[in-house]
N, C-alpha and C positions, 0 to 999 in steps of 0.2 A: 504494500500500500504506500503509495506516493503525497502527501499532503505537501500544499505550498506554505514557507515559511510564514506566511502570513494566516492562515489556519491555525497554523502551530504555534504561533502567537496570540492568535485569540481564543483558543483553547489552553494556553497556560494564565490568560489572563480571567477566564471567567472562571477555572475552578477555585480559586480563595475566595472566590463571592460567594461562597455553600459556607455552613459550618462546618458538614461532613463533606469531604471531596467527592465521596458516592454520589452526594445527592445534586451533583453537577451532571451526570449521566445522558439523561433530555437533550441539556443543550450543547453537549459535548457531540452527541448523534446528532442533531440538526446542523450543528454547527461541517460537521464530517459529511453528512448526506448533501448539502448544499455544495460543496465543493465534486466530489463525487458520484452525486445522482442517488447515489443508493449504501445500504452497509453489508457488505456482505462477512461471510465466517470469519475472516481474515482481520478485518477491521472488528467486528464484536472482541476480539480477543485480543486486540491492540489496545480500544476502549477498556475492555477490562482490564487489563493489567495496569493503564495508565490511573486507573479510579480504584485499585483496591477488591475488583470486585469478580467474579463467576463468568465467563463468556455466557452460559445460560441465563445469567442476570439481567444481561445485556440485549442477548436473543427473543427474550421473552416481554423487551419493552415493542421492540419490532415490528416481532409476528402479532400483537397486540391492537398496536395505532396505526389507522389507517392512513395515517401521512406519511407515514415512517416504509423503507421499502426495501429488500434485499435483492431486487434488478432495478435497473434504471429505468425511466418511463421513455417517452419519443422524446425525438429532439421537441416536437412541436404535440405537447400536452393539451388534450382536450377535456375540459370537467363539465358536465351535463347533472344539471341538479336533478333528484328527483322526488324530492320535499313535496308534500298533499300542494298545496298553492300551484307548485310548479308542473307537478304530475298530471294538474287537474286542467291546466290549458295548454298539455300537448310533449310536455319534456320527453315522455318515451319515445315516441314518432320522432322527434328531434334528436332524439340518441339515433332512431334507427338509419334516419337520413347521413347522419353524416358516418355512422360507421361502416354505410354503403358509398357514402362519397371516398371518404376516407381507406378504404379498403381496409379497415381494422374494428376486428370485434371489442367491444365491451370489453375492459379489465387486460387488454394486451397490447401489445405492442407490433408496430406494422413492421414484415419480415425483415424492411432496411432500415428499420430505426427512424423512419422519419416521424412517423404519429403515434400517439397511443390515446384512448379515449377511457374515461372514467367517470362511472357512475356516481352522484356524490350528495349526502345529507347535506341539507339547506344552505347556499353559498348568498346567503342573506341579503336577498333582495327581491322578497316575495312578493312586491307586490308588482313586481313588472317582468317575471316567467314569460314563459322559460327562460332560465340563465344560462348562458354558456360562458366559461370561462376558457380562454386561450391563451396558452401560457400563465402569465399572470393579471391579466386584461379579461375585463368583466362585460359581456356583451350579456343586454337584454333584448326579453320580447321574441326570442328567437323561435320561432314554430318551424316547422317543417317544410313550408315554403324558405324562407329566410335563413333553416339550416344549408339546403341546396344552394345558395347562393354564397352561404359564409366562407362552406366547404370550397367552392367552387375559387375565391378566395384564395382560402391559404393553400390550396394545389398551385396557381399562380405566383404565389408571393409576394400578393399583393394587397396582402389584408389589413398590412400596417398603414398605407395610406389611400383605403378604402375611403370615400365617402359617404356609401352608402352603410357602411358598419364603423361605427367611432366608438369605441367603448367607454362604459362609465370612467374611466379612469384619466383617459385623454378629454374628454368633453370637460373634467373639472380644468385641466390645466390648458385649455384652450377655447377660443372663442367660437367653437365648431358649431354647424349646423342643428346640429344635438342640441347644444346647450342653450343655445338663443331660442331653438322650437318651444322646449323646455322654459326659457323666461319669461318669452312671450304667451303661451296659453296662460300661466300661473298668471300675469297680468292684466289679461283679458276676465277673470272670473271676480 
């Protein structure tokens, strides 16, 4: 296992913020997974020995939380909520679209690493389902017309400066179409 000195720098500097160095464990795996992608046997046993602790101890936060991952996901992560709110105007159909767009099932990863799609309890923003999260970018509204299209998208690579799809996250930090539709209803009521 390869970690960059800057890793290993901030994994020496967050375990004396525990009282018990164990109990640094979470964020010593997030911190490892985020460079990474994933922990696999090799690192569980690195993590333990650097904490005091059981490579099972370790294993067992893992195979546990479903953030937490022993293979890496795509390069280009898809999270499909499927929370009652989200489920109830369309998320599964939207799962189904794009993991036909997408050529990858549910829960895996497409044969050249480029997608993977993921089922996911509530990515908190129910009142404007279905969500789809790409990568780290939060797209609403997404039904199954608008998955075909989103897909359509990032097969291109050009989802990043889509018009038609601006995720909640760029519309805060920008003056986009989104967010002005968004200001102007809210001041017309």
């Amino acid at each position: 296992m390869k970690l960059t000195k800057e890793t290993l720098r901030k994994i020496d500097d967050v375990i004396p913020r525990y009282p018990d160095k164990r109990s640094a464990v979470l964020m010593v795996i997030h911190l490892i997974q985020d460079e990474l992608g994933s922990i696999s046997d090799e690192t569980c046993e690195w993590i333990a020995e650097k904490l005091d602790l059981q490579p099972i101890n370790v294993k067992e936060l893992i195979t546990f939380y479903p953030m937490l991952r022993e293979t890496p996901w795509g390069k280009t992560h898809v999270r499909v909520c499927r929370t009652l709110p989200c489920a109830l105007r369309g998320s599964y159909a939207t799962c189904q679209k794009l993991e036909k767009k997408l050529g990858v099932k549910e829960g895996h990863v497409r044969e050249d690493g480029e997608y993977s799609i993921e089922f996911m309890e509530c990515l908190a923003d129910c009142g404007e389902g279905p969500v789809v999260m790409v990568g780290e970018e939060t797209f609403e509204n997404i039904d199954e017309k608008k998955a075909e299209k989103l897909a359509d998208q990032m097969l291109k690579g050009k989802l990043e400066k889509s018009a038609e799809f601006v995720s909640y996250e760029q519309g805060l930090l920008s003056d986009s179409p989104k967010k002005a539709k968004k200001s102007s209803s809210k001041a017309k009521k």
